[in-house]
N, CA, C and O atoms as a MOPAC input file, in Angstrom:
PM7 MOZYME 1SCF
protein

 N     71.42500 1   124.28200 1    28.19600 1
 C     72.71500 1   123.65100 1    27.99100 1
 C     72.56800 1   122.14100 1    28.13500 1
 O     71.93000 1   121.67200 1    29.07700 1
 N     73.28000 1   121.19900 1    27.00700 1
 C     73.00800 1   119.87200 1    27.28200 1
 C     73.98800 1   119.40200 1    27.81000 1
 O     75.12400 1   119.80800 1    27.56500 1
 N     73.60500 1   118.06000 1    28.98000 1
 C     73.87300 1   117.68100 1    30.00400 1
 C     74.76500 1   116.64700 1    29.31700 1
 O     74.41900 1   116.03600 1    28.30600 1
 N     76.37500 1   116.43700 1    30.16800 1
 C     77.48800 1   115.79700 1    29.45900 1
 C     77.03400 1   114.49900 1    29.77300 1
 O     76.54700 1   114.37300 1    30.89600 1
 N     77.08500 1   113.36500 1    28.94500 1
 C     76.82200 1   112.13400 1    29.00300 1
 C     78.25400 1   111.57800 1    29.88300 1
 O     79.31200 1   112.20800 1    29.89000 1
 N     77.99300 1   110.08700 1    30.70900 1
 C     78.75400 1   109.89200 1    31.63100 1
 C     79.24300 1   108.50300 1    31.37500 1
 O     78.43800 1   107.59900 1    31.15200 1
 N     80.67300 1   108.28100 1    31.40300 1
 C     81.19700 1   107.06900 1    31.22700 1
 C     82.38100 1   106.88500 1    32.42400 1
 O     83.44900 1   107.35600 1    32.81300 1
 N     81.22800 1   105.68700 1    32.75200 1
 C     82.26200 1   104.40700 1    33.81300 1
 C     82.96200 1   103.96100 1    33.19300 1
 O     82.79700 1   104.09300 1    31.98000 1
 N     84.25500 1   103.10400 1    33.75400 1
 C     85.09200 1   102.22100 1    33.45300 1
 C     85.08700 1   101.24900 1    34.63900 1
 O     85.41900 1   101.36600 1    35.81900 1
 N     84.54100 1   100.14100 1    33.82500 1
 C     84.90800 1    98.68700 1    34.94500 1
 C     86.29300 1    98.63800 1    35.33300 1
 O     87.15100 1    98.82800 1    34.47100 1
 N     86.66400 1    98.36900 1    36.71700 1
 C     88.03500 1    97.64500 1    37.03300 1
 C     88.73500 1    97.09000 1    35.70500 1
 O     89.72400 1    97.63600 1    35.21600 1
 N     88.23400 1    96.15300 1    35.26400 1
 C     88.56500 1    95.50600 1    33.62400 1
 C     89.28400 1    96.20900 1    33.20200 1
 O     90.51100 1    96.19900 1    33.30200 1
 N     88.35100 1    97.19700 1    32.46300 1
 C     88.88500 1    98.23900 1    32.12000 1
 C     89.81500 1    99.52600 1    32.49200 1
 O     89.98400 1   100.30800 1    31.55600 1
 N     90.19600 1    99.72500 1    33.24400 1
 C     91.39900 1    99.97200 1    34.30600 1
 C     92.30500 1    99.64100 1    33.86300 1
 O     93.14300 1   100.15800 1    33.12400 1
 N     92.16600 1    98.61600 1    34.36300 1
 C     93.25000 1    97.43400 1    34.45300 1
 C     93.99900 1    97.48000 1    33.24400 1
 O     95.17500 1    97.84100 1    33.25000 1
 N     93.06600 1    96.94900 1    31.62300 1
 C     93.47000 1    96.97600 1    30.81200 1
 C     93.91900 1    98.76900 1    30.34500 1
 O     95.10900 1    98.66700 1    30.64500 1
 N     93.80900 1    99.98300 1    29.93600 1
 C     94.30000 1   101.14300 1    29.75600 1
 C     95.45500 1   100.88900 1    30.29400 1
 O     96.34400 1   100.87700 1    29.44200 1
 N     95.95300 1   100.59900 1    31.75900 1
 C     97.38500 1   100.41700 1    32.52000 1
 C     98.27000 1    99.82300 1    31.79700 1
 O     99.38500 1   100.26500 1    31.52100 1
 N     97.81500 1    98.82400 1    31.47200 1
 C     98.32500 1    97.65700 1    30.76300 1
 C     98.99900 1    97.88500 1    29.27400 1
 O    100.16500 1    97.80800 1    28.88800 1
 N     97.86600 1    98.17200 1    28.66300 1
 C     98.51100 1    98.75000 1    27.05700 1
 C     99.20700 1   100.64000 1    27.48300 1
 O     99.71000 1   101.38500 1    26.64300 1
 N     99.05900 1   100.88700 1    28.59000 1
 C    100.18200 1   101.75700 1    28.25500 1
 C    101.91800 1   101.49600 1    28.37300 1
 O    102.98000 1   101.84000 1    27.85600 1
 N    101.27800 1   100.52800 1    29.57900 1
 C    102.61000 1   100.22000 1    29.72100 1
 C    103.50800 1    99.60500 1    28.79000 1
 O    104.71200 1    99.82900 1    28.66600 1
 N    102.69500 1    98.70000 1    28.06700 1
 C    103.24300 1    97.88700 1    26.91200 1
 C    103.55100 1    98.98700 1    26.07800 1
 O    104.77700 1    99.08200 1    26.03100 1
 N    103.02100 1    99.83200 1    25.42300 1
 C    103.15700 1   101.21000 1    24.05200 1
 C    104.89600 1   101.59700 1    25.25800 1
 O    106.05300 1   101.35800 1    24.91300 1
 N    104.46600 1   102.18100 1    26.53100 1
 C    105.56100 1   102.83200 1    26.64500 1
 C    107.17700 1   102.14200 1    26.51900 1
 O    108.18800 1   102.76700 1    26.19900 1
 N    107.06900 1   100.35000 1    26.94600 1
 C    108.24300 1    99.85900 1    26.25900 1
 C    108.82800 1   100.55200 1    25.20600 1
 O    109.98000 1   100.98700 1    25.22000 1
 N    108.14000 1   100.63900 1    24.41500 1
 C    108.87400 1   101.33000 1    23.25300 1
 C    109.10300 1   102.47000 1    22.84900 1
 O    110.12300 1   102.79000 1    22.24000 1
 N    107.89800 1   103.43900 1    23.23200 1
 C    107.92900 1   104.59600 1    23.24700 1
 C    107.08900 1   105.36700 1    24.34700 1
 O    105.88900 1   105.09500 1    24.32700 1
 N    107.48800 1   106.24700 1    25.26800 1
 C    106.91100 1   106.44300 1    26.42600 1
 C    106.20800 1   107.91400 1    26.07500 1
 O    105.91800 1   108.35800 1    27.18600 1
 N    105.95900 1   108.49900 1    25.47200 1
 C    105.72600 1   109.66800 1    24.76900 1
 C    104.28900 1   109.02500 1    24.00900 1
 O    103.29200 1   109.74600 1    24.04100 1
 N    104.20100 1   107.78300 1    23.38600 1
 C    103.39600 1   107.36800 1    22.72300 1
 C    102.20300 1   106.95100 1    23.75800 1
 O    101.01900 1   107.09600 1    23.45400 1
 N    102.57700 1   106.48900 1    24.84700 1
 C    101.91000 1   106.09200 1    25.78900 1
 C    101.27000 1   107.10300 1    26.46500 1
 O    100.20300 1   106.97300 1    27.06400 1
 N    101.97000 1   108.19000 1    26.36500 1
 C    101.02900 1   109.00100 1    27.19500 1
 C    100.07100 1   110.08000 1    25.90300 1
 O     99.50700 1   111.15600 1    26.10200 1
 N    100.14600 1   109.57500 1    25.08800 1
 C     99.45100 1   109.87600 1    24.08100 1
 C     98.35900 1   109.01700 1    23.72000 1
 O     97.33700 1   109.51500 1    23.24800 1
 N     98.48400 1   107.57100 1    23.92000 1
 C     97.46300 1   106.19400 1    23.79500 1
 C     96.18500 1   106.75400 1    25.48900 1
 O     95.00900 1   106.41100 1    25.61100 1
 N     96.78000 1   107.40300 1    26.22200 1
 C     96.42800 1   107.52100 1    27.75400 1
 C     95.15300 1   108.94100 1    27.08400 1
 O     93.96100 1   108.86300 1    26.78600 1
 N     96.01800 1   109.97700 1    27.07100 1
 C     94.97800 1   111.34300 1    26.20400 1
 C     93.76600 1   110.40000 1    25.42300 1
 O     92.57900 1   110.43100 1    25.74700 1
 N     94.28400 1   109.63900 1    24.42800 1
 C     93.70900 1   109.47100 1    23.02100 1
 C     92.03800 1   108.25500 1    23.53300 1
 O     90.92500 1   108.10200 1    23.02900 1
 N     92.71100 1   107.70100 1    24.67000 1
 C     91.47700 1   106.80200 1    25.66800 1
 C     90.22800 1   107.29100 1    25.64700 1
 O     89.14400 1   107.11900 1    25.09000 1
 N     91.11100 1   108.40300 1    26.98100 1
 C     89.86900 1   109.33900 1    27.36900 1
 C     89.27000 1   110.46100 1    26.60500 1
 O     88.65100 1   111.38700 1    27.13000 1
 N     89.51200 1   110.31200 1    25.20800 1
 C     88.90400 1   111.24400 1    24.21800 1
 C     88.03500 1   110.30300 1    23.85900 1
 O     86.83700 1   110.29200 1    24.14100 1
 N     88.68400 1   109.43200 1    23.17500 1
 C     87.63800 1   108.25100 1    22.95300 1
 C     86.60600 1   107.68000 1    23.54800 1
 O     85.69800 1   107.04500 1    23.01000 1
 N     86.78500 1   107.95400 1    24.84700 1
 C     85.33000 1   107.30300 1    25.74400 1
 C     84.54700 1   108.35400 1    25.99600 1
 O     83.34800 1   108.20200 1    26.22800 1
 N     85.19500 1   109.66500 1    25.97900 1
 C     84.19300 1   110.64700 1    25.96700 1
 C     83.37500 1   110.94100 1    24.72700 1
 O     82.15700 1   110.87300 1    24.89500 1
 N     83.71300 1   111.18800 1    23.77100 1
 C     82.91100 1   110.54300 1    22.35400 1
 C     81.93500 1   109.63500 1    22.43800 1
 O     80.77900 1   109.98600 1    22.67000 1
 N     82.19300 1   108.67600 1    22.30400 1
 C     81.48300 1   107.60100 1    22.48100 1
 C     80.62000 1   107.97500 1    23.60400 1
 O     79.43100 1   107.96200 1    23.28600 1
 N     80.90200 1   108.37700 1    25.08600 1
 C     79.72100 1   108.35800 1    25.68700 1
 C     78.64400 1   109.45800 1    24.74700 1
 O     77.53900 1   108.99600 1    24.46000 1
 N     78.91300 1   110.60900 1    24.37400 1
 C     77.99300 1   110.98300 1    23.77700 1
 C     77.31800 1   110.35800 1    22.49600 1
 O     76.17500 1   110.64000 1    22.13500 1
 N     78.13400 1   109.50100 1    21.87200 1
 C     76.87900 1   109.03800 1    20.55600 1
 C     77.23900 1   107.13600 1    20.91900 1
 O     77.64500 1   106.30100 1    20.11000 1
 N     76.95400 1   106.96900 1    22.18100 1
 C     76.87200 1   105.31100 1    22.52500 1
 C     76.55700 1   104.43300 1    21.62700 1
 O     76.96300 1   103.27300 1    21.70300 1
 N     75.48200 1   105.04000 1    20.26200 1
 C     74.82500 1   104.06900 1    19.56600 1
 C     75.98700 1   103.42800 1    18.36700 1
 O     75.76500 1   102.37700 1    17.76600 1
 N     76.91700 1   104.05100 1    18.21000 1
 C     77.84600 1   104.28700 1    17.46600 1
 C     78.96600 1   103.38700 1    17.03300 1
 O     79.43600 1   103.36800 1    15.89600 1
 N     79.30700 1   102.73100 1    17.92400 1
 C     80.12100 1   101.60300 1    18.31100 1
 C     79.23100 1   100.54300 1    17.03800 1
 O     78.06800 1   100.50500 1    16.63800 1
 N     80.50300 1    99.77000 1    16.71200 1
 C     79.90800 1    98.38000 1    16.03200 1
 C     79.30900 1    97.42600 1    17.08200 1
 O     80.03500 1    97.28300 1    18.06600 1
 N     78.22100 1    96.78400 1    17.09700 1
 C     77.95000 1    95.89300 1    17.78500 1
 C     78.70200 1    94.29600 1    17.73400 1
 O     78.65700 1    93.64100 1    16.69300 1
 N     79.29700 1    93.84000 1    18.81700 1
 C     79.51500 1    92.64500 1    18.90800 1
 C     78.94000 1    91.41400 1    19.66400 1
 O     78.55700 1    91.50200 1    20.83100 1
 N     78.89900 1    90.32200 1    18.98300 1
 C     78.44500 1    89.31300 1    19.38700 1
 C     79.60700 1    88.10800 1    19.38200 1
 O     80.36000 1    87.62800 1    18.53500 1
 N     79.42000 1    87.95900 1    20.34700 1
 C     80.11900 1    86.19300 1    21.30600 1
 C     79.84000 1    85.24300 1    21.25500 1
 O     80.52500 1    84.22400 1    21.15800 1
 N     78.38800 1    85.43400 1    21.33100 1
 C     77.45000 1    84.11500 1    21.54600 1
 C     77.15600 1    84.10200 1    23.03800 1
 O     76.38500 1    83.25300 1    23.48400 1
 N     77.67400 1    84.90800 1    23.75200 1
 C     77.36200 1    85.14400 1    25.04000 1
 C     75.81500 1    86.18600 1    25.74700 1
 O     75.53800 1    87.37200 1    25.56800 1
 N     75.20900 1    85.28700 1    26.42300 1
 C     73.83600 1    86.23800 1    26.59100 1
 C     74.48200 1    87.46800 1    27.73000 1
 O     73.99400 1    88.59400 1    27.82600 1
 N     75.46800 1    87.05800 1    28.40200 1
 C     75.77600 1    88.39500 1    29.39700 1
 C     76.46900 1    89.75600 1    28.87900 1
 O     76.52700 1    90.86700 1    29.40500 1
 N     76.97000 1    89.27200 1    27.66800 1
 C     77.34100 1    90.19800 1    26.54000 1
 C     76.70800 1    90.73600 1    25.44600 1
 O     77.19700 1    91.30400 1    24.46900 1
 N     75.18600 1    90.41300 1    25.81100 1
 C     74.49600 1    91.42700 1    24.90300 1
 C     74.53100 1    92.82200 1    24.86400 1
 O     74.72000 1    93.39400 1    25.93700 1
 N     74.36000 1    93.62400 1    23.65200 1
 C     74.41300 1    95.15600 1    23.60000 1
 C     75.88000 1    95.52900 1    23.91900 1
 O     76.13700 1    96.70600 1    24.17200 1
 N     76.87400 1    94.57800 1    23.92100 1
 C     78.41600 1    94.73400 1    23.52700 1
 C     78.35100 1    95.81300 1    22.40900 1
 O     77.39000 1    95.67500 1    21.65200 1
 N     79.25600 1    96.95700 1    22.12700 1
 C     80.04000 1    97.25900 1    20.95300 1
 C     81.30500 1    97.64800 1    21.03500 1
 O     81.86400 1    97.30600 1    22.07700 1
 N     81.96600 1    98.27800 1    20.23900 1
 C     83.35600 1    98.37500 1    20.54800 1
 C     83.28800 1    99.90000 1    19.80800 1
 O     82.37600 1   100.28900 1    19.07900 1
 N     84.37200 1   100.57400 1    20.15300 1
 C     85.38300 1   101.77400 1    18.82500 1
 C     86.67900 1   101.55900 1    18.99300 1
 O     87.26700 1   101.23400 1    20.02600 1
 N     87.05700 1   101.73500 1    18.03600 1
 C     89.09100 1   101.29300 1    18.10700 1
 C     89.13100 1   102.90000 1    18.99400 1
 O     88.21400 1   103.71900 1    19.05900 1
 N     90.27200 1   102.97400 1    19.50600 1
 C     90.66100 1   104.07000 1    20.22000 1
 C     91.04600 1   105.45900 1    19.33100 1
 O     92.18700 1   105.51600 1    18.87200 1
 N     90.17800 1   106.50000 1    19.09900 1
 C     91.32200 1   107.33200 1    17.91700 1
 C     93.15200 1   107.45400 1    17.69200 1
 O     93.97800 1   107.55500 1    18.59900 1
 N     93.35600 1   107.41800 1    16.56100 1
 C     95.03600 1   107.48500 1    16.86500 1
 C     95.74200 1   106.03000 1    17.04900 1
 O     96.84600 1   105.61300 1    16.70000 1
 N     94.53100 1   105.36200 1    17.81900 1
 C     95.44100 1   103.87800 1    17.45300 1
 C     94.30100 1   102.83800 1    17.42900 1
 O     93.50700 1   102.38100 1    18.25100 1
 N     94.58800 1   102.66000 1    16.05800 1
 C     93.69300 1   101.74000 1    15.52100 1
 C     93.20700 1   100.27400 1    15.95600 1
 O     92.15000 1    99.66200 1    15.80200 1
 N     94.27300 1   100.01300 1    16.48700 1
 C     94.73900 1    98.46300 1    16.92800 1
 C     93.93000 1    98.32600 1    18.06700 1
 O     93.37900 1    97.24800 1    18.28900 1
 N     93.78500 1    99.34900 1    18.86200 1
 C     93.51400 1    98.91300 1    20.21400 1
 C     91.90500 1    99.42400 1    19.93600 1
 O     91.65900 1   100.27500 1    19.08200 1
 N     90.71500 1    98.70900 1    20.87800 1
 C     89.64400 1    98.43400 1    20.91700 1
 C     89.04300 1    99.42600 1    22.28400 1
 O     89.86300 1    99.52400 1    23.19700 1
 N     87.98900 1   100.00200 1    22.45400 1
 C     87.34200 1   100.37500 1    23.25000 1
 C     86.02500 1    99.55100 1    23.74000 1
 O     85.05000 1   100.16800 1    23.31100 1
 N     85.65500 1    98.52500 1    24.38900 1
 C     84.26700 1    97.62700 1    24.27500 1
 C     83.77700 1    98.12400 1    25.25300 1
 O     84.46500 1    98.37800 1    26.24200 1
 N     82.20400 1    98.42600 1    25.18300 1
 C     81.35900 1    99.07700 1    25.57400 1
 C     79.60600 1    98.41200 1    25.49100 1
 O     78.99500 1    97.78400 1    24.62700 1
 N     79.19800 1    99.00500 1    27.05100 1
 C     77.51000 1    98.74400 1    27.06800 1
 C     77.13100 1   100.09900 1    26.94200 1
 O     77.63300 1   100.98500 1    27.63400 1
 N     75.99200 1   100.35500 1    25.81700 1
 C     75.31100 1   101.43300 1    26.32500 1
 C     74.88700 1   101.44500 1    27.64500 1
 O     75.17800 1   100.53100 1    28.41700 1
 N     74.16200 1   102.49300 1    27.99500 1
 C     73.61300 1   103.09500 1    29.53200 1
 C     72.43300 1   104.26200 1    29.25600 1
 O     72.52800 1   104.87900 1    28.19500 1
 N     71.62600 1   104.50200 1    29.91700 1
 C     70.67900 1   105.43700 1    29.93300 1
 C     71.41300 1   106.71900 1    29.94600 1
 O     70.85600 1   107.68800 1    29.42800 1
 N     72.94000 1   106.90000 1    30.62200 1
 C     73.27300 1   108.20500 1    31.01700 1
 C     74.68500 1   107.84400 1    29.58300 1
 O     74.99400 1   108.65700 1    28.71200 1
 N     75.04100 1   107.01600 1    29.68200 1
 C     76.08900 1   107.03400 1    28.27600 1
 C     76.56800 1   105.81800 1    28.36100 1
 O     75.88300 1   104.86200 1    27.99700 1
 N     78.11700 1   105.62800 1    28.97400 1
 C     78.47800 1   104.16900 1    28.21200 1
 C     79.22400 1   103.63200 1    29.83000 1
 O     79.60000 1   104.45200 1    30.66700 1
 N     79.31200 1   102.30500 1    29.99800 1
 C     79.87500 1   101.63100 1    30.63800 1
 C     81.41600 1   100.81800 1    30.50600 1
 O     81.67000 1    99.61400 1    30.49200 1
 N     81.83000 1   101.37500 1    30.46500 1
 C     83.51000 1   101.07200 1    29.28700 1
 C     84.17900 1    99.20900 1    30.17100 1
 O     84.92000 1    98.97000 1    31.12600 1
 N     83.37300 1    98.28400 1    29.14800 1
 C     83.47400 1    96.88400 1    29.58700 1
 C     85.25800 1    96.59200 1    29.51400 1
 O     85.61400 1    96.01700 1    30.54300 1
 N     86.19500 1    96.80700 1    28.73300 1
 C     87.41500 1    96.22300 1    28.68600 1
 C     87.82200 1    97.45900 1    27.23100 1
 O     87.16000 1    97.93800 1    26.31000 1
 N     89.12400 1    97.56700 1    27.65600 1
 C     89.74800 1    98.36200 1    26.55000 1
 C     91.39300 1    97.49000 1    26.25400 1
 O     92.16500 1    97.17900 1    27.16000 1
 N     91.62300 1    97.23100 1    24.77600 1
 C     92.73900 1    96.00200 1    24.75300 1
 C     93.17800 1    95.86800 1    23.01800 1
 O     92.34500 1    96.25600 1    22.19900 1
 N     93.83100 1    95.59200 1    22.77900 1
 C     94.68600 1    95.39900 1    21.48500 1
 C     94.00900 1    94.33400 1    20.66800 1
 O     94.21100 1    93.17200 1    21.01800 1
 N     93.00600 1    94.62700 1    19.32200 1
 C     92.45500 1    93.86700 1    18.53000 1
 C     92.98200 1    92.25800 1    18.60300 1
 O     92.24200 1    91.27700 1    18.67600 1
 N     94.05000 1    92.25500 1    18.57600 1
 C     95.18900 1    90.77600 1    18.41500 1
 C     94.96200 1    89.86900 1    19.39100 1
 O     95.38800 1    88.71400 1    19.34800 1
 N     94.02000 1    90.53200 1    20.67100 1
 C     93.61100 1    89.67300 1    21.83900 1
 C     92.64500 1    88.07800 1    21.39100 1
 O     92.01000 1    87.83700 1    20.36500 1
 N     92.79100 1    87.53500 1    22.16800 1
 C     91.67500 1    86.36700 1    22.47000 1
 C     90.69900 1    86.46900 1    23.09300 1
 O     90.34200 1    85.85500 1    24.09800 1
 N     89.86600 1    87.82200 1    22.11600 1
 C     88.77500 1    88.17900 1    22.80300 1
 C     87.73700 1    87.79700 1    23.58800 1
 O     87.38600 1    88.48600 1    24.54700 1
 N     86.98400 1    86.35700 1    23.17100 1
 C     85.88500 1    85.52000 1    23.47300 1
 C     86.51000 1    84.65500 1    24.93700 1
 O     85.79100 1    84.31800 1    25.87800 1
 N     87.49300 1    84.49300 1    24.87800 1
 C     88.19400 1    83.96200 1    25.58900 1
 C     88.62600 1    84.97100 1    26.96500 1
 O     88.50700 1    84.82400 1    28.18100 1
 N     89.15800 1    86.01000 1    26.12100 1
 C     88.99100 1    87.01100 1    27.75800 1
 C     87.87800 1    87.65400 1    28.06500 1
 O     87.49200 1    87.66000 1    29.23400 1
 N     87.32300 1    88.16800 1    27.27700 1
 C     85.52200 1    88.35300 1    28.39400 1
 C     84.91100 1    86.79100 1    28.91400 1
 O     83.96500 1    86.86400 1    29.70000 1
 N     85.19600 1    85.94600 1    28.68300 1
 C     84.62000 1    84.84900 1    29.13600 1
 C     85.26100 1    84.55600 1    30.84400 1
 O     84.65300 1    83.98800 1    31.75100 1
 N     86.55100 1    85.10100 1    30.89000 1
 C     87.12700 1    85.04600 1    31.91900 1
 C     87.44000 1    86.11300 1    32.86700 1
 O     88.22400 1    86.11700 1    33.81600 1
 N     86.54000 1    87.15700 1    32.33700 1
 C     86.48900 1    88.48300 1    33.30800 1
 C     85.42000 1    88.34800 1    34.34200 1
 O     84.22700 1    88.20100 1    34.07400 1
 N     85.82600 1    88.39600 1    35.29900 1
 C     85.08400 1    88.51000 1    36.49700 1
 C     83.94700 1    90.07000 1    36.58400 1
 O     82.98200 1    90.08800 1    37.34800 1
 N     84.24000 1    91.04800 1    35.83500 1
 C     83.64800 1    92.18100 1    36.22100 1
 C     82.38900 1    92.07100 1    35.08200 1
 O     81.74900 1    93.05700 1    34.71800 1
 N     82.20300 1    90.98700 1    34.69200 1
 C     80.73400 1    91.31700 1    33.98900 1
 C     79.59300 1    90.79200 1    34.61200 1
 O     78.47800 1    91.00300 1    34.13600 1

C-alpha cells in the first residue's frame, strides 16, 4: 500500500485560508465553507503530484522551487507551494489579484 504524501501549512498559510474564507463568506457563507473543503482537496492533490504546480519566480533566492495551483472550484485563489521529500510545504494560499512579490517579501514565515 502506498504511503500518503504529507502537507504542512506555514502559519502564512493559515492565516491566509482564514482570511479568504472569511472574505468569500461576506457574501456567501455556504461558499466559504466550500472554498474551506475545496483547500484541503487541493493540498492533498498536490501533495501527491508536488511536481505539478507551475513554477514561480520573484527574483527571490529564498523563493526558489516556489510553485503554485489555483485552488479547484475557485480559480482566483492560488495555492503556493515548496516541494518536500515527503510532499509539499503549503508557503501562502491567497487571491491571484494580490501583490504577490510584495507579500512574500514581507512574510516572516519563509
Amino acid at each position: 500500500m502506498a504511503r500518503r504524501r504529507r502537507a504542512t501549512k506555514r502559519p502564512s498559510a493559515q492565516r491566509d485560508i482564514i482570511e479568504c474564507a472569511l472574505f468569500i463568506a461576506e457574501d456567501k457563507p455556504s461558499a466559504a465553507e466550500r472554498f474551506l473543503d475545496a483547500v484541503e482537496t487541493t493540498v492533498q492533490l498536490v501533495a501527491e503530484h508536488p511536481r505539478t504546480g507551475r513554477v514561480q519566480d520573484f527574483g527571490n533566492p529564498r523563493l526558489e522551487g516556489l510553485r503554485c495551483r489555483p485552488v479547484k472550484g475557485f480559480k482566483n485563489f492560488l495555492v503556493f507551494y515548496f516541494p518536500t521529500a515527503e510532499g509539499i510545504d503549503v508557503f501562502h494560499v491567497c487571491h491571484g489579484a494580490r501583490d504577490l512579490p510584495t507579500l512574500f517579501e514581507e512574510d516572516e514565515d519563509g
